[in-house]
MDAnalysis code that builds the backbone (N, CA, C; Angstrom):
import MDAnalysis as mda
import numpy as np

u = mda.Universe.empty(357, n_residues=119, atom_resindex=np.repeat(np.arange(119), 3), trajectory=True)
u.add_TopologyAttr("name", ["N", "CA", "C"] * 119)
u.add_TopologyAttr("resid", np.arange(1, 120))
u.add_TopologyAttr("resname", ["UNK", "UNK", "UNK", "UNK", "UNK", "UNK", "UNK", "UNK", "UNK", "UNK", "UNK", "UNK", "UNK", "UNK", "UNK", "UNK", "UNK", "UNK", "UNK", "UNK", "UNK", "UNK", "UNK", "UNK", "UNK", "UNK", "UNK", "UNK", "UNK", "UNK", "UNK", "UNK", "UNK", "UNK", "UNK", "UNK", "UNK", "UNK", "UNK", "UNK", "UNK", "UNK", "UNK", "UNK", "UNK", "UNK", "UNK", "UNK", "UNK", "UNK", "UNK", "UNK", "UNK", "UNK", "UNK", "UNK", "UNK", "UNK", "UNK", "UNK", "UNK", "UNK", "UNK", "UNK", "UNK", "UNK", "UNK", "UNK", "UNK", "UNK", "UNK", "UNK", "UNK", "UNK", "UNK", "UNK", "UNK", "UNK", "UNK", "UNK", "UNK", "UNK", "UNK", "UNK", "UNK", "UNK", "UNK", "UNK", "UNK", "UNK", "UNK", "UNK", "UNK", "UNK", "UNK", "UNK", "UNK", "UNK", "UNK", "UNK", "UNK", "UNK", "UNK", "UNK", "UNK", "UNK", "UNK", "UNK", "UNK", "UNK", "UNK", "UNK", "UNK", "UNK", "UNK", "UNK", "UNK", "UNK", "UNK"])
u.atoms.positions = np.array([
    [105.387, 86.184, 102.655],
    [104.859, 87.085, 103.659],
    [104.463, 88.387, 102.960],
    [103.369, 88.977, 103.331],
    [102.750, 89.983, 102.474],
    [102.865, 91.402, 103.794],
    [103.427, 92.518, 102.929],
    [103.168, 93.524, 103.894],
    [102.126, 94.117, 103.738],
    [101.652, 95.160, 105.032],
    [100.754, 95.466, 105.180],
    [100.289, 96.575, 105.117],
    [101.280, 97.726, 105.236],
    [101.340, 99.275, 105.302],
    [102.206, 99.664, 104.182],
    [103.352, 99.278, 103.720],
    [103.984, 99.649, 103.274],
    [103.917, 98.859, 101.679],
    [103.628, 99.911, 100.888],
    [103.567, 99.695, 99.205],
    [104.602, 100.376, 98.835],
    [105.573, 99.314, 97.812],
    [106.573, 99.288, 97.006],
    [106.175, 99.775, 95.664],
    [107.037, 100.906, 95.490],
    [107.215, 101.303, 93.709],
    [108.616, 100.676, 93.282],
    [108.942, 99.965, 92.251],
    [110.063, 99.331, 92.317],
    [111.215, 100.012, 90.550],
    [111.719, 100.055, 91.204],
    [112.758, 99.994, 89.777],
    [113.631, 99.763, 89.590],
    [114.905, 99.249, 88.542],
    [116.108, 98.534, 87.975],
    [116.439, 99.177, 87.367],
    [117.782, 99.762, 87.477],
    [118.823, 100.266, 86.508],
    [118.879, 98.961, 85.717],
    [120.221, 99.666, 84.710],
    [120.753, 98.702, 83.560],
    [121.801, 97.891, 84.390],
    [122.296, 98.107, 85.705],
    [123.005, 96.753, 86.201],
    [122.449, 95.667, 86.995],
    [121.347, 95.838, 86.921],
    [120.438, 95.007, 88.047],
    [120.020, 95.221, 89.240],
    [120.443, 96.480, 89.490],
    [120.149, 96.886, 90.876],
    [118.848, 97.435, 91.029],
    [118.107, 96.618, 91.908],
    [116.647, 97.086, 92.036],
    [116.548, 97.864, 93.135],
    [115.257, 98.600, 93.133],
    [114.914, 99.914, 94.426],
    [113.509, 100.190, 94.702],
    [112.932, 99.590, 95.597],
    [111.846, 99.999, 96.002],
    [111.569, 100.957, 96.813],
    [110.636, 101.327, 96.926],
    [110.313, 103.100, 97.298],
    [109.030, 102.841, 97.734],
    [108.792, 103.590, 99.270],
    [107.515, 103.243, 99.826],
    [107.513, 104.340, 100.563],
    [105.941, 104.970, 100.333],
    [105.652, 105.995, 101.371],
    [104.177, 105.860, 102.258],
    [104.326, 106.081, 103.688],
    [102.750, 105.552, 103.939],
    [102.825, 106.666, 105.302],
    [101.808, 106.869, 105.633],
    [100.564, 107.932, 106.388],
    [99.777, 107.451, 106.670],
    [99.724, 106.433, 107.905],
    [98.373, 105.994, 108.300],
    [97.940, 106.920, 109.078],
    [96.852, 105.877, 109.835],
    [96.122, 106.879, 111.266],
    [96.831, 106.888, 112.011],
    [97.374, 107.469, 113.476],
    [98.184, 107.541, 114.476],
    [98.151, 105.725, 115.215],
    [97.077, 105.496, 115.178],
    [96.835, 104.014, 116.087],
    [97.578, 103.126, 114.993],
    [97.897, 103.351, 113.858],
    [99.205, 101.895, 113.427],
    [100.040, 102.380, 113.131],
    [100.695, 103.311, 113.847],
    [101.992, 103.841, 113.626],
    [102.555, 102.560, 114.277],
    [102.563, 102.226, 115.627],
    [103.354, 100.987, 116.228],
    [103.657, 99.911, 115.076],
    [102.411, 99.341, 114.143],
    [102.280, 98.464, 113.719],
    [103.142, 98.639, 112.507],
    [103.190, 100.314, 112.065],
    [103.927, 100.587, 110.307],
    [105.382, 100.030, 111.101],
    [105.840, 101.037, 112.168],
    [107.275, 100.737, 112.782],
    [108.018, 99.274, 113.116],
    [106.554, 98.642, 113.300],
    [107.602, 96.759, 113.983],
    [107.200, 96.797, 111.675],
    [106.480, 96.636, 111.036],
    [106.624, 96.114, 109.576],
    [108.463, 96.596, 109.313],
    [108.735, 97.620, 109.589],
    [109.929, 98.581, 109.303],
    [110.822, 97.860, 109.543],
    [110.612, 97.190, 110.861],
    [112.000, 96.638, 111.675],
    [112.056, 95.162, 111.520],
    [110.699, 94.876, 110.843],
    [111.069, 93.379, 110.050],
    [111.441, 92.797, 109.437],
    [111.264, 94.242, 108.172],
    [112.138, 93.990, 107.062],
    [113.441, 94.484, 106.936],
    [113.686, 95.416, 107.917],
    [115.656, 95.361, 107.567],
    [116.015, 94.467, 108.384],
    [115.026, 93.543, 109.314],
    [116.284, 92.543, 110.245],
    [116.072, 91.653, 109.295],
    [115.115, 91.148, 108.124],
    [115.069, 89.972, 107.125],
    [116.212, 90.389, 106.029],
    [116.281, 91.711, 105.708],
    [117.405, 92.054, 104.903],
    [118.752, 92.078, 105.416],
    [118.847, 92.082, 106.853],
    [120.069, 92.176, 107.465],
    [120.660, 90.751, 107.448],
    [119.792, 89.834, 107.616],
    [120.218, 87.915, 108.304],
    [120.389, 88.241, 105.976],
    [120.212, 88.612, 105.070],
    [120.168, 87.944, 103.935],
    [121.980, 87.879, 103.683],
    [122.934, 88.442, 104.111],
    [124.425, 88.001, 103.803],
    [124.832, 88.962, 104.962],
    [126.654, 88.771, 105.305],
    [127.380, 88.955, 106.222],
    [127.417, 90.255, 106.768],
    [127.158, 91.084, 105.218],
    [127.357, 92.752, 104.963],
    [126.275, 93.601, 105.544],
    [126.704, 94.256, 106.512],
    [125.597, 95.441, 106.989],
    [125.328, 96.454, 105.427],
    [124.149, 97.047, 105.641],
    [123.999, 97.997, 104.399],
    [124.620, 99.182, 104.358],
    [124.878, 98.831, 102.650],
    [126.097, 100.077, 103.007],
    [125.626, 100.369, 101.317],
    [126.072, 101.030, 100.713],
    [126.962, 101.755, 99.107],
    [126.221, 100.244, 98.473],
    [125.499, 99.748, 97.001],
    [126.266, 99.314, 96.459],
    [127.435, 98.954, 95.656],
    [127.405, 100.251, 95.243],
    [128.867, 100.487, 94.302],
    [130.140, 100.413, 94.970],
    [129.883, 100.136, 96.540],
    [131.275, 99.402, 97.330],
    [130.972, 97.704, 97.271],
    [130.389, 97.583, 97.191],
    [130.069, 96.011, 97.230],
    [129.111, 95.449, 97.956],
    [128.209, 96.027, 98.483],
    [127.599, 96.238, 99.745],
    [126.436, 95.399, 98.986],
    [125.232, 94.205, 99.709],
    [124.551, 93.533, 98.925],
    [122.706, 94.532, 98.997],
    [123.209, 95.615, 100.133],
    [121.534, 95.737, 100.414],
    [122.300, 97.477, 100.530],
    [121.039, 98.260, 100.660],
    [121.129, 99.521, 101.432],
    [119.636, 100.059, 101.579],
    [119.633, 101.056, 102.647],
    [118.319, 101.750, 102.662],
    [118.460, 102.997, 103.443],
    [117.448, 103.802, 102.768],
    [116.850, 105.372, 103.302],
    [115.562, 105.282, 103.693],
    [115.418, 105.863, 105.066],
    [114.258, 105.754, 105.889],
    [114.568, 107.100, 106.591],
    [113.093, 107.861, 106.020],
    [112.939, 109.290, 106.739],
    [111.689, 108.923, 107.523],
    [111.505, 109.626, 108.511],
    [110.170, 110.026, 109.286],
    [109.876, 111.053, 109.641],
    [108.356, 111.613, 109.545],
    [108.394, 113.070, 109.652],
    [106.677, 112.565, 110.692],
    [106.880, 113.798, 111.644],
    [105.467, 113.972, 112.333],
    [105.187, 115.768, 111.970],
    [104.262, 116.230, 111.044],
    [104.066, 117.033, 110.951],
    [105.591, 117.543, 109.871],
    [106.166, 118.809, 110.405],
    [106.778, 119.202, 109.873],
    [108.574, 118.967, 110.261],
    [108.203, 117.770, 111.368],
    [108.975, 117.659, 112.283],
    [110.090, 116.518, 111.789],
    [111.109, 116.198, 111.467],
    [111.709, 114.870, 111.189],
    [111.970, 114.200, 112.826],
    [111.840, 112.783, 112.922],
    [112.127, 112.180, 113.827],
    [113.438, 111.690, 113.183],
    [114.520, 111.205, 114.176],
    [115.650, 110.867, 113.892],
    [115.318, 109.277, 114.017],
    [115.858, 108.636, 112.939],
    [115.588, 106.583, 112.775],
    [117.062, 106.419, 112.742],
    [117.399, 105.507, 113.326],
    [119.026, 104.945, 113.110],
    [118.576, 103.253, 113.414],
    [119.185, 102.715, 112.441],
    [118.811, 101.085, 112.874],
    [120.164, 100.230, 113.497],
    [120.006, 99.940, 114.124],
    [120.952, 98.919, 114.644],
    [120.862, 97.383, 114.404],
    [121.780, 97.373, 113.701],
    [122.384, 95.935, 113.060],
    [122.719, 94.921, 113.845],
    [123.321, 95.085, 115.257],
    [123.661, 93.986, 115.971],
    [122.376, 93.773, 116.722],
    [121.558, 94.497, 117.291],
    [120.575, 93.702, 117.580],
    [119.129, 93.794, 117.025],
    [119.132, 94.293, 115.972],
    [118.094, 94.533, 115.087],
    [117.152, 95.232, 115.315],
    [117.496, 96.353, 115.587],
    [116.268, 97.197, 116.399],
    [116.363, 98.789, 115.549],
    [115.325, 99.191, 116.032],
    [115.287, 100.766, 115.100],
    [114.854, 101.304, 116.150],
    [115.496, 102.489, 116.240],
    [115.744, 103.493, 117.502],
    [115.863, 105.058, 116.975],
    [114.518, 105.632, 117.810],
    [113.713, 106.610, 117.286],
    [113.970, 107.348, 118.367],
    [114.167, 108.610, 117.846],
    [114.524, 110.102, 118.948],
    [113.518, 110.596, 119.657],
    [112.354, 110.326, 119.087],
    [110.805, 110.370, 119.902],
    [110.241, 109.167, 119.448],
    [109.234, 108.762, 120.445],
    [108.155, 108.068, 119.839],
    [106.815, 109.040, 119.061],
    [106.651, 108.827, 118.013],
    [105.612, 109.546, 117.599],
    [104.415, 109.259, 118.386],
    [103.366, 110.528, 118.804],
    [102.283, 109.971, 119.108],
    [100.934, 110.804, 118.049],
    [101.293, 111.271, 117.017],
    [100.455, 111.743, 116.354],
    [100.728, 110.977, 115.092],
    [99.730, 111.105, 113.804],
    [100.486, 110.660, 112.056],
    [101.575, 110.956, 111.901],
    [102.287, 110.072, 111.145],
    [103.789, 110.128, 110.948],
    [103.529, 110.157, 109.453],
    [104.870, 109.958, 108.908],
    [104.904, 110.057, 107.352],
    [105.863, 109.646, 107.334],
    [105.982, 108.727, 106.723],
    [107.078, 107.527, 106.590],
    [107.832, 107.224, 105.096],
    [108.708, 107.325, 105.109],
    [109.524, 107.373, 103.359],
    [110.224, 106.055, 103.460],
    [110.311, 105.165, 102.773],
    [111.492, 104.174, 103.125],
    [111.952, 103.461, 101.617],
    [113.105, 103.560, 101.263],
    [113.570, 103.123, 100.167],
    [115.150, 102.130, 100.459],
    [114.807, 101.013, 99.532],
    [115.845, 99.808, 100.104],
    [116.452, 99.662, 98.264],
    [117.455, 99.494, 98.362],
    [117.983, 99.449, 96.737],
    [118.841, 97.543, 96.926],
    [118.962, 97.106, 96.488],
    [119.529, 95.594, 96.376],
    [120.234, 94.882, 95.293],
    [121.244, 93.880, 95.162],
    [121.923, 93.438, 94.372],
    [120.650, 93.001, 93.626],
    [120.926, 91.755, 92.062],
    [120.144, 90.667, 91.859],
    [120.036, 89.649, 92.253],
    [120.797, 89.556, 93.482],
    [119.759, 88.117, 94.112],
    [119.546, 88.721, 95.574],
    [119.981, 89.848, 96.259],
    [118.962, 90.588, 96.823],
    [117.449, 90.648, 96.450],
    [117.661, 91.294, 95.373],
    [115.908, 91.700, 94.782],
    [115.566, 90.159, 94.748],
    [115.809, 89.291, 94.370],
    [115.306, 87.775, 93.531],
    [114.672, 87.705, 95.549],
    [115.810, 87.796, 96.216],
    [115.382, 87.231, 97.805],
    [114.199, 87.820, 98.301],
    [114.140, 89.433, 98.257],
    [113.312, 90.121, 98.680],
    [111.882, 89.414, 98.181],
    [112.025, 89.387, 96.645],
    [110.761, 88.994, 95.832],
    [109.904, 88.375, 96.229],
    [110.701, 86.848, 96.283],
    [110.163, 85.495, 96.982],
    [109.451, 85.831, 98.587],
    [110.405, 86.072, 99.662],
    [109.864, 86.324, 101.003],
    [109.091, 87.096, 101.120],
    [108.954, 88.553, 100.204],
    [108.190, 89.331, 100.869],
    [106.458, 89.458, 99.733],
    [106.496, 88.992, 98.874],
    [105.833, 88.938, 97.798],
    [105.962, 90.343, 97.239],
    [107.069, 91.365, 97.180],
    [107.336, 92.556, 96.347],
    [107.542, 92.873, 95.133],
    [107.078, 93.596, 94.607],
    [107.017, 93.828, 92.856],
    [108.341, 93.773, 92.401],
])
């Protein structure tokens, strides 16, 4: 599955832990569309093992940072794990600016790779 808005810069420490880093600014009319890409991929990262994202250096197999800004404004994102949803303090209705960075074990990253076609 290929995304559509969101381009990955990727990198690996020396323990294997990979981290992709994505920032995107569309037009206001695919903000809906950047937000469901958003909520696709942490519910595909969420079903990948038992562990909600957390630390890896606790043991944790996934984690991620997701800012949103409209203007100068941060919107508040909190994702919810039990029913897979991302829940926003406003809906944006102007350009947003979207930051999202997911860091992963090595067979996290190996999983991500395959499903999502990511660098």
């Amino acid at each position: 599955m290929d995304l559509q808005f969101l381009e990955f810069d990727c990198s690996e420490d020396s323990e294997g832990v990979v981290c992709w880093d994505a920032l995107a600014q569309p037009a206001a009319h695919h903000t809906p569309a950047l937000l469901h890409e958003v909520t696709q991929l942490l519910a595909w990262a969420d079903r990948f093992g038992p562990q909600a994202p957390g630390p890896i250096e606790d043991g944790a197999d996934w984690d991620f940072d997701l800012h949103i800004r409209v203007g100068n404004a941060p919107i508040s994102a909190h994702w919810n794990s039990s029913n897979q949803t991302l829940a926003l303090s406003s809906l944006p209705s102007d350009e947003i600016t979207l930051s999202l960075s997911i860091s992963g074990t090595p067979a996290f990253a190996q999983a991500l790779r395959e499903h999502w076609n990511a660098p």
